[in-house]
C-alpha positions as semicolon CSV with decimal commas, in nm:
position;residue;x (nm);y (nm);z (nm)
1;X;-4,511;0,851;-0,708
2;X;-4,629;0,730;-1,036
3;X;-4,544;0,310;-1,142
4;X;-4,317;0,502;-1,425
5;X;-4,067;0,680;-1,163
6;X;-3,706;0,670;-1,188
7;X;-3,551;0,694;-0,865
8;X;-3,161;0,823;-0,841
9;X;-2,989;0,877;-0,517
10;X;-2,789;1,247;-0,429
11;X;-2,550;1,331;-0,144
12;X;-2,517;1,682;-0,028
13;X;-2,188;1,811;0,137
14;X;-2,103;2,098;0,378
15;X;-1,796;2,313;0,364
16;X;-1,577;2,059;0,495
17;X;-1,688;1,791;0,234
18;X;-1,874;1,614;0,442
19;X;-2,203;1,438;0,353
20;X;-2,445;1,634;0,500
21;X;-2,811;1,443;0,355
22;X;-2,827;1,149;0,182
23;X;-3,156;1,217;-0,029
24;X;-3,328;1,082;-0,378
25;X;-3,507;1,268;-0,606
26;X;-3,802;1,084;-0,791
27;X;-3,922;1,179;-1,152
28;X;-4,228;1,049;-1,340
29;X;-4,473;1,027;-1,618
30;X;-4,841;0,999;-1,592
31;X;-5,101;0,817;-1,785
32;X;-5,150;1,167;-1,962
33;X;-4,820;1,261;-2,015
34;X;-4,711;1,495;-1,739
35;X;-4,408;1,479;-1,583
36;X;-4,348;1,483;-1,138
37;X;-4,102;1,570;-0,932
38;X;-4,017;1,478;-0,574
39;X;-3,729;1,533;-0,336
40;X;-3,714;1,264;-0,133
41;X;-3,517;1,226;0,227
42;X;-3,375;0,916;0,387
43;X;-3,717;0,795;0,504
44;X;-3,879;0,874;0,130
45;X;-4,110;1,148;0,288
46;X;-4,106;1,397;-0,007
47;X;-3,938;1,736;0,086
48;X;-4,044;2,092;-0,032
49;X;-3,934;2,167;-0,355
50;X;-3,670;2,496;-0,333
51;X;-3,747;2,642;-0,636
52;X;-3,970;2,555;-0,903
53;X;-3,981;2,759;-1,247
54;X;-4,344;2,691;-1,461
């Protein structure tokens, strides 16, 4: 995770509305400009990324 990252957190619910993950989601800049992108769980072990369009 690049020094740069902003961290926000995210709840996901289930049909019943209640919280079903409790995950963050981690986006930074590089030294050469490129942006990352990580899915994070409670532990901050970055999940798979559903879908990513290039």
């Amino acid at each position: 995770m690049p020094s740069s990252a902003m961290i926000r957190k995210a709840l996901t619910f289930d049909e019943n509305n209640l919280v079903q993950n409790r995950l963050s989601y981690s986006v930074g800049v590089d030294a050469y400009g490129k942006y990352s992108f990580e899915i994070l769980d409670e532990t901050e072990t970055p999940l798979p990324i559903p879908l990513m369009a290039s």
